[in-house]
C-alpha positions as a Markdown table, in Angstrom:
| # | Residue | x | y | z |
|---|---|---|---|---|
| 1 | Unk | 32.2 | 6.5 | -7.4 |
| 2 | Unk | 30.4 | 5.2 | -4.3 |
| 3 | Unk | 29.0 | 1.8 | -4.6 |
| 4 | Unk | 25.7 | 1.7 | -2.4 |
| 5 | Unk | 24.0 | -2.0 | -2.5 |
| 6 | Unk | 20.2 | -2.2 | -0.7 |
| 7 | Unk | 17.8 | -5.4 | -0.2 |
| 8 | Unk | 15.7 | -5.5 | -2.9 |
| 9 | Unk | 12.5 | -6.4 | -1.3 |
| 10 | Unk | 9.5 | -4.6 | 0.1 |
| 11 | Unk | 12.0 | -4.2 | 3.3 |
| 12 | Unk | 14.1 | -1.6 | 1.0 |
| 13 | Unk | 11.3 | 0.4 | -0.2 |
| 14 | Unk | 12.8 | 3.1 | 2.0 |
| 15 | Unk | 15.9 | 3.6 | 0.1 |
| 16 | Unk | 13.9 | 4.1 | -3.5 |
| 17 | Unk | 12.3 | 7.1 | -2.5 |
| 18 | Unk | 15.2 | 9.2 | -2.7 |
| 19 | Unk | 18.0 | 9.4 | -5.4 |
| 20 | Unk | 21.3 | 8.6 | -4.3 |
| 21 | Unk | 24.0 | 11.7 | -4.1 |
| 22 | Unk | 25.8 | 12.3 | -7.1 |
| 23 | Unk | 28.9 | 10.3 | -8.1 |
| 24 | Unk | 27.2 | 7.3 | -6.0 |
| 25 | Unk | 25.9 | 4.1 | -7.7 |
| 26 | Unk | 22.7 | 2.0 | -5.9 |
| 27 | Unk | 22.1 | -1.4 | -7.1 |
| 28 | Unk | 19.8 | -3.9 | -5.5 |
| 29 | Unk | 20.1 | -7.2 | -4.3 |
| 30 | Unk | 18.6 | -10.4 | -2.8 |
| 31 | Unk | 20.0 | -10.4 | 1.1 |
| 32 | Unk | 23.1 | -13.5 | 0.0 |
| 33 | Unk | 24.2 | -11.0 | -3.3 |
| 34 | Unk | 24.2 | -7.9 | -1.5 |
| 35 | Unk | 26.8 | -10.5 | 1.1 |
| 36 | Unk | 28.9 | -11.3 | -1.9 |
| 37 | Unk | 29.1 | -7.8 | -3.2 |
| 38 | Unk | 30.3 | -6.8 | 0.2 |
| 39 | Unk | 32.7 | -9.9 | 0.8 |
| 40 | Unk | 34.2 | -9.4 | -2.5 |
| 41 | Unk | 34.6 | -5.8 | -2.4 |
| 42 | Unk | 32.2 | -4.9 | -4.7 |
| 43 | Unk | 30.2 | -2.2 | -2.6 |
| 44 | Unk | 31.8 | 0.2 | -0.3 |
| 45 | Unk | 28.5 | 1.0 | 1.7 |
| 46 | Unk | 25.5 | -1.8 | 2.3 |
| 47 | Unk | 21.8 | -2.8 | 4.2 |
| 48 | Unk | 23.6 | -6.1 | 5.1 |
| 49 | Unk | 21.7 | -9.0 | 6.8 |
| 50 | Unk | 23.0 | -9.0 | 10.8 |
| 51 | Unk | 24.0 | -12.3 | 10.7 |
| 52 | Unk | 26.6 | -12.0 | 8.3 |
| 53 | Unk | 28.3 | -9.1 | 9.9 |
| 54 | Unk | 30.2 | -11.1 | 12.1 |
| 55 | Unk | 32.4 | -12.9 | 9.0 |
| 56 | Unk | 32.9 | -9.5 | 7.3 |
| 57 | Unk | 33.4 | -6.9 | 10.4 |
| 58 | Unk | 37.4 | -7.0 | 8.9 |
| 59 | Unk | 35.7 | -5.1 | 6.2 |
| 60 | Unk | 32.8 | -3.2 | 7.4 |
| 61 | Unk | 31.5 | -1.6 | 10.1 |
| 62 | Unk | 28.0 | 0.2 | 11.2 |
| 63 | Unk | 27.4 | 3.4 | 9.8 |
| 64 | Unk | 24.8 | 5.5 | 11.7 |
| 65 | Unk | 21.7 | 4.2 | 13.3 |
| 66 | Unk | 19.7 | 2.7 | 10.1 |
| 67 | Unk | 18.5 | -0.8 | 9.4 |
| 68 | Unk | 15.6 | -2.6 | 9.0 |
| 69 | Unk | 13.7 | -3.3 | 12.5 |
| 70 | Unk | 10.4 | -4.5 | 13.8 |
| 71 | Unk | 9.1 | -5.1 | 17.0 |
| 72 | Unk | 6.6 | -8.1 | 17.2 |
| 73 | Unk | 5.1 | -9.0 | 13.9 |
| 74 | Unk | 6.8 | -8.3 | 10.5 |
| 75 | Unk | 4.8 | -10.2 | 8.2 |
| 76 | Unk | 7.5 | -10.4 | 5.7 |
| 77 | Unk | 9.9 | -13.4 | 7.8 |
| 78 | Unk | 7.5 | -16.8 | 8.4 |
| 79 | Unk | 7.8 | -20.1 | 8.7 |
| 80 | Unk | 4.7 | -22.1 | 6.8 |
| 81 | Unk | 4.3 | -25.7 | 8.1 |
| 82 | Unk | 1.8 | -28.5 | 7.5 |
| 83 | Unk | 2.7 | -30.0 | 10.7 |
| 84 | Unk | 3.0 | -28.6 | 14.6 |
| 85 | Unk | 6.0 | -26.5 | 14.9 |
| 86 | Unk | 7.1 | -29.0 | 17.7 |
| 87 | Unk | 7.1 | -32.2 | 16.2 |
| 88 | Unk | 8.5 | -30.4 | 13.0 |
| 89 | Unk | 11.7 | -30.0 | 14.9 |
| 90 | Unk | 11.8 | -32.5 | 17.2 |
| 91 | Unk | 11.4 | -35.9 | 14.3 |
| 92 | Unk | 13.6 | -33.9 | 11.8 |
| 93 | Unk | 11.3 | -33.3 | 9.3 |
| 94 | Unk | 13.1 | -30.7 | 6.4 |
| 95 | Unk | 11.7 | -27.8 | 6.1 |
| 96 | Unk | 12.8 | -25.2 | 3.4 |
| 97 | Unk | 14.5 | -22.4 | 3.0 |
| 98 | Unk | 15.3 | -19.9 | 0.3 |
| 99 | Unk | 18.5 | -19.1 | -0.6 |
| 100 | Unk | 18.2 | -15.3 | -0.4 |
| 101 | Unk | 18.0 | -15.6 | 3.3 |
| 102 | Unk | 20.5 | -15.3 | 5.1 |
| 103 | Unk | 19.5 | -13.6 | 9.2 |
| 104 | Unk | 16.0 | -15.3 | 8.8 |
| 105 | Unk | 17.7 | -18.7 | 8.7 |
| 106 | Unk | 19.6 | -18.1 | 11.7 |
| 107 | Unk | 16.4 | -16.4 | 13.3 |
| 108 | Unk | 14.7 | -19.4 | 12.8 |
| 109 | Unk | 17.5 | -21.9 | 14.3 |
| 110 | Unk | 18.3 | -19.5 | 17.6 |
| 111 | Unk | 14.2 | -19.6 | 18.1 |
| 112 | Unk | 14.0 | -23.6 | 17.9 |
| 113 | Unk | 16.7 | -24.2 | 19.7 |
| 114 | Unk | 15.8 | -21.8 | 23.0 |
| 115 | Unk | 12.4 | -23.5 | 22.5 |
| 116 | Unk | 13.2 | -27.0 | 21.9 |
| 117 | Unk | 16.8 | -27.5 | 22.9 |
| 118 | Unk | 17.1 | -28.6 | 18.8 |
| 119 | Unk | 17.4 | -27.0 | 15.4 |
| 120 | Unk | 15.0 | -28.2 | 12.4 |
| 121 | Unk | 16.7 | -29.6 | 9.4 |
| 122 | Unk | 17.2 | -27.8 | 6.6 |
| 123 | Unk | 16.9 | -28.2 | 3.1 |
| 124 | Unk | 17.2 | -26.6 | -0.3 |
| 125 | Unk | 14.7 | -29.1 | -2.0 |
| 126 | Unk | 10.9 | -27.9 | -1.3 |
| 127 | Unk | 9.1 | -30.2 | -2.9 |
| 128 | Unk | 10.0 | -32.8 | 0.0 |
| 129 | Unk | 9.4 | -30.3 | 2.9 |
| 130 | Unk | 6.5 | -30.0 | 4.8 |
| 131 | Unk | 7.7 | -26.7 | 6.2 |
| 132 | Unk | 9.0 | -24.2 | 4.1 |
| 133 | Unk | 10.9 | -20.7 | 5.2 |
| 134 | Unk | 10.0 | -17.6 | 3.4 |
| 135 | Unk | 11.1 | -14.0 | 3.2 |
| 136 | Unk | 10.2 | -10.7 | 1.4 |
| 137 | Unk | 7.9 | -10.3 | -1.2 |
| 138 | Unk | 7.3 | -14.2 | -1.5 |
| 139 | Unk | 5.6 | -14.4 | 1.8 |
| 140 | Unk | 3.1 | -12.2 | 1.6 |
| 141 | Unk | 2.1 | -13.6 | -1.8 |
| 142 | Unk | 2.4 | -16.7 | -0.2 |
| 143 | Unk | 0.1 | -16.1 | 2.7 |
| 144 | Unk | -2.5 | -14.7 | 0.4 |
| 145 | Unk | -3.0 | -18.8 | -0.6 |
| 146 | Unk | -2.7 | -20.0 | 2.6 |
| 147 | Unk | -4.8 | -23.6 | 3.2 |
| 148 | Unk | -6.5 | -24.3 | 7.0 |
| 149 | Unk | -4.5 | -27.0 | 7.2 |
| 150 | Unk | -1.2 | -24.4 | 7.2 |
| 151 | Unk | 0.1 | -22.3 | 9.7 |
| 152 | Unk | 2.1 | -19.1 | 9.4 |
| 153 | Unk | 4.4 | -18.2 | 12.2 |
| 154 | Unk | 5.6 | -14.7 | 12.2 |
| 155 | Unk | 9.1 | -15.0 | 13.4 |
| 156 | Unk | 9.5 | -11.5 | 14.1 |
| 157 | Unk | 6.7 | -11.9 | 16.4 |
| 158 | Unk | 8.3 | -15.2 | 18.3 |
| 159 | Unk | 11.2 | -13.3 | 18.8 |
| 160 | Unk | 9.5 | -10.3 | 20.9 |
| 161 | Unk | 7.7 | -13.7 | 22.6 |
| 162 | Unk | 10.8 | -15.2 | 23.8 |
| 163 | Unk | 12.9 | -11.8 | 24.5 |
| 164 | Unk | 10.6 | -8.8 | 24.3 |
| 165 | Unk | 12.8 | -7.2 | 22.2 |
| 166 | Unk | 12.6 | -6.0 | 18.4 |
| 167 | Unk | 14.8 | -7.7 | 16.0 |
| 168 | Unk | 17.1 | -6.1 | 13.4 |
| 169 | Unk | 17.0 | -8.3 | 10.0 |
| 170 | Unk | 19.8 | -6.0 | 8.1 |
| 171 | Unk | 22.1 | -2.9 | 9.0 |
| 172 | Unk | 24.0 | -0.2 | 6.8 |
| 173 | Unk | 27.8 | -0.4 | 7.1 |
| 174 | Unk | 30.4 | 1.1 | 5.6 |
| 175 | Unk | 33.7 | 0.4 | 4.3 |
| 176 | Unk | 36.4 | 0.6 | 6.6 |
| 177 | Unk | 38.4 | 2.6 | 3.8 |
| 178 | Unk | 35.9 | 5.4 | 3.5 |
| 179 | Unk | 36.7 | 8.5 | 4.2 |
| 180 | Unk | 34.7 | 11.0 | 6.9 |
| 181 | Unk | 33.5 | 13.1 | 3.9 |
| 182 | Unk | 31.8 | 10.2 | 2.1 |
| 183 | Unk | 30.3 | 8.9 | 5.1 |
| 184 | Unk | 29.2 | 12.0 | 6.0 |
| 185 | Unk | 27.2 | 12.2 | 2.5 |
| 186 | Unk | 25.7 | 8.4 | 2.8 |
| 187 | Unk | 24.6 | 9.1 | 6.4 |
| 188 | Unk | 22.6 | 12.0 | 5.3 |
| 189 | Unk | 21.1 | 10.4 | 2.1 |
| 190 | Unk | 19.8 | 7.2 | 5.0 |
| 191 | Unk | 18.5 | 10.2 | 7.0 |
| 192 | Unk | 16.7 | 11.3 | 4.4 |
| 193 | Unk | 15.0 | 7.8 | 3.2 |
| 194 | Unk | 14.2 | 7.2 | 6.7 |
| 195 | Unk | 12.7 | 10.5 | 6.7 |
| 196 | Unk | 10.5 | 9.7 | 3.9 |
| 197 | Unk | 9.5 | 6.1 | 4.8 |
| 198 | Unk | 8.3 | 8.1 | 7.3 |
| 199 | Unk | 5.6 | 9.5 | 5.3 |
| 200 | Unk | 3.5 | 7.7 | 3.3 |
| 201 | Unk | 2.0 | 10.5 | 1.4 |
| 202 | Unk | 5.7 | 11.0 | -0.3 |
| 203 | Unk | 4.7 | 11.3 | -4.2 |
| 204 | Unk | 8.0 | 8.5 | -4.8 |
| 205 | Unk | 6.2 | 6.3 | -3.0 |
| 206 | Unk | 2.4 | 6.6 | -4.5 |
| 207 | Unk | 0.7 | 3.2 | -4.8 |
| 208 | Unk | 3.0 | 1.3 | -2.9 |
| 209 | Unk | 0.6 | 1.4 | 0.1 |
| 210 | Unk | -2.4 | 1.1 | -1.8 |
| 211 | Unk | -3.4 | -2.0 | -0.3 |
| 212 | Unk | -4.5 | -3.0 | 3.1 |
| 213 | Unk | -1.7 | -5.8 | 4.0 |
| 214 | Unk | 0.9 | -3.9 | 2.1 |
| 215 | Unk | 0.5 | -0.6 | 4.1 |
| 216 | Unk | 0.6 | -2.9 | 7.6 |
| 217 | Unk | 3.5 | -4.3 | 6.5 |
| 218 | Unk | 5.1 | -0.9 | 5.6 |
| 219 | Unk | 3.9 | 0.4 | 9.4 |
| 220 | Unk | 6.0 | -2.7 | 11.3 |
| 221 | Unk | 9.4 | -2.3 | 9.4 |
| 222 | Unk | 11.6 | 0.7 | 10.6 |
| 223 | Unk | 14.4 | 2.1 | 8.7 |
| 224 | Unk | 16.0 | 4.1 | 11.8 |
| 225 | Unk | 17.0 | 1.7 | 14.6 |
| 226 | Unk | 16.5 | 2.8 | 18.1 |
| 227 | Unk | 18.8 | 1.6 | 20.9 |
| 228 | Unk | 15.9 | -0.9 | 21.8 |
| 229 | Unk | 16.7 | -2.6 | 18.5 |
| 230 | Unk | 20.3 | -2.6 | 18.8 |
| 231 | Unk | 19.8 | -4.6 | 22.1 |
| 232 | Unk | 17.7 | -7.0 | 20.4 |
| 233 | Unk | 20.1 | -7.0 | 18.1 |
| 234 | Unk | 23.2 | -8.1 | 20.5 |
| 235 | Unk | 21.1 | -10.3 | 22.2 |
| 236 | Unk | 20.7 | -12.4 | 18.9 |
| 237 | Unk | 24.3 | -12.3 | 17.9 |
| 238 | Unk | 25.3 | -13.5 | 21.1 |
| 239 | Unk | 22.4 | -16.0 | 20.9 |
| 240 | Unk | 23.8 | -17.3 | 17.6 |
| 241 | Unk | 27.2 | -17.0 | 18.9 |
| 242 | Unk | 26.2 | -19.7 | 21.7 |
| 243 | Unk | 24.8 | -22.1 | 19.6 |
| 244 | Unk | 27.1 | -22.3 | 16.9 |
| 245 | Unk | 30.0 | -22.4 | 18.9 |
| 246 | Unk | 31.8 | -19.4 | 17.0 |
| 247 | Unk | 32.8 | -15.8 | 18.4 |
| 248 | Unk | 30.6 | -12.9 | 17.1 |
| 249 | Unk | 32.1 | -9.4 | 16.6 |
| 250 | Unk | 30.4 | -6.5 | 18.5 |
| 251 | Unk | 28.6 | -3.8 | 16.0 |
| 252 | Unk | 29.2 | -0.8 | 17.9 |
C-alpha cells in the first residue's frame, strides 16, 4: 500500500475532492506531523512544508509540479500584533507561534530580517506575547475577531512586496524508493485534484465556498505550481540558507 499524507487545513481542500487510487492510503496532518511521518518513514508520498525539505531531501524528492502557492495575499499565513511590526522586532518582544508551522515560521524570520537586519523572538507561550503567528483555519477565525487596535499582516503578501514573487508554503515529494509505476499513478491522482480545485462547482466540494472570505481564500491558493512559484520558491530557500548559516538542497 501507498501511504499518501496531505495538510490538513483549508490549504489541502484540493486533495479531498478526489479519492485516492486503490491500494493507496491518505491520511491528514498538521504541517510538523505530516514532517514526522515523512522523517520517520511513515509516508512514501507527501504536501511537505518547503522548509523542511532541505533536512529530508536524503529521503524525498519533488514529484511533479503541485504544491500549494500564492502570489500576494493568502489570507491563511499572518502575523497579528498589538504593537508596530518594527518595534516588535527590533526591542524583542515574543511573539507566538504555533507549533503546526513549520515554512510560516521561517517566512516570518527571512522577512524581518531583510527588513530589519533582525529576527523577532519566538515563543511557545501566548499568553505573554503581544504578537502572535497563525496559520490555516485558525487565522481566518481569528481575523473574524480582530480589535482596531490589532493588525494583520498577510505574509504572503509581504513576500511578493519584498521579491515580487509568489511563495510556495508546501510541495508533493515522493519517496526516493518508489517505483516509476507508482509515481506515475500519484502524479495523475495530483493532476486530477488540481483539476478539480480548479472548479468550484465540483459536487465534492459543495459548501466549502459558500462564504464570501472562504471562496477568496480558495481563489489565492494554487495547487499546480508554475515555474514563477518555483523561483519564489529558490529564492526563499536560498534566503533561509543565508541567514541560518546552513546549506539548502536544490528541489529540482
Amino acid at each position: 500500500m501507498i501511504r499518501l499524507a496531505a495538510i490538513n487545513n483549508l490549504s489541502g481542500r484540493a486533495y479531498r475532492l478526489c479519492p485516492p487510487p486503490d491500494e493507496h492510503s491518505l491520511v491528514f496532518e498538521t504541517p510538523a506531523g505530516v514532517e514526522a511521518l515523512v522523517a520517520t518513514g511513515q509516508s512514501d508520498a507527501a504536501l511537505l512544508p518547503v522548509a523542511v525539505y532541505p533536512q529530508l531531501a536524503s529521503l524525498v524528492e519533488p514529484i511533479g509540479p503541485y504544491g500549494i502557492a500564492c502570489r500576494g495575499a493568502v489570507q491563511s499565513v499572518q502575523l497579528f500584533t498589538d504593537v508596530p511590526l518594527e518595534q516588535l522586532v527590533r526591542t524583542g518582544l515574543p511573539v507566538y507561534v504555533t507549533p503546526e508551522s513549520r515554512t510560516s515560521v521561517q517566512l516570518l524570520r527571512v522577512l524581518c530580517q531583510r527588513q530589519f537586519d533582525d529576527v523577532p523572538r519566538l515563543t511557545d507561550v501566548e499568553a505573554e506575547a503581544p504578537a502572535r503567528l497563525l496559520i490555516g483555519d485558525a487565522t481566518i477565525e481569528y481575523a473574524r475577531t480582530l480589535s482596531p487596535s490589532q493588525q494583520g499582516i498577510d505574509l504572503g503578501a509581504w513576500w511578493m512586496e519584498q521579491t515580487g514573487l509568489p511563495f510556495v508554503f508546501a510541495q508533493w515529494v515522493v519517496s526516493k524508493s518508489i517505483g516509476c509505476v507508482e509515481r506515475d499513478r500519484i502524479v495523475a491522482w495530483l493532476e486530477r485534484c488540481a483539476r478539480g480545485a480548479s472548479h468550484p462547482g465540483d459536487p465534492e466540494a459543495a459548501g466549502v465556498d459558500d462564504e464570501p472570505h472562504l471562496a477568496a481564500y480558495h481563489r489565492a491558493v494554487r495547487p499546480r505550481l508554475t515555474w514563477e512559484d518555483l523561483e519564489g520558491r529558490d529564492l526563499f530557500l536560498q534566503r533561509m540558507e543565508s541567514m541560518l548559516h546552513v546549506p539548502v538542497a536544490p528541489l529540482s
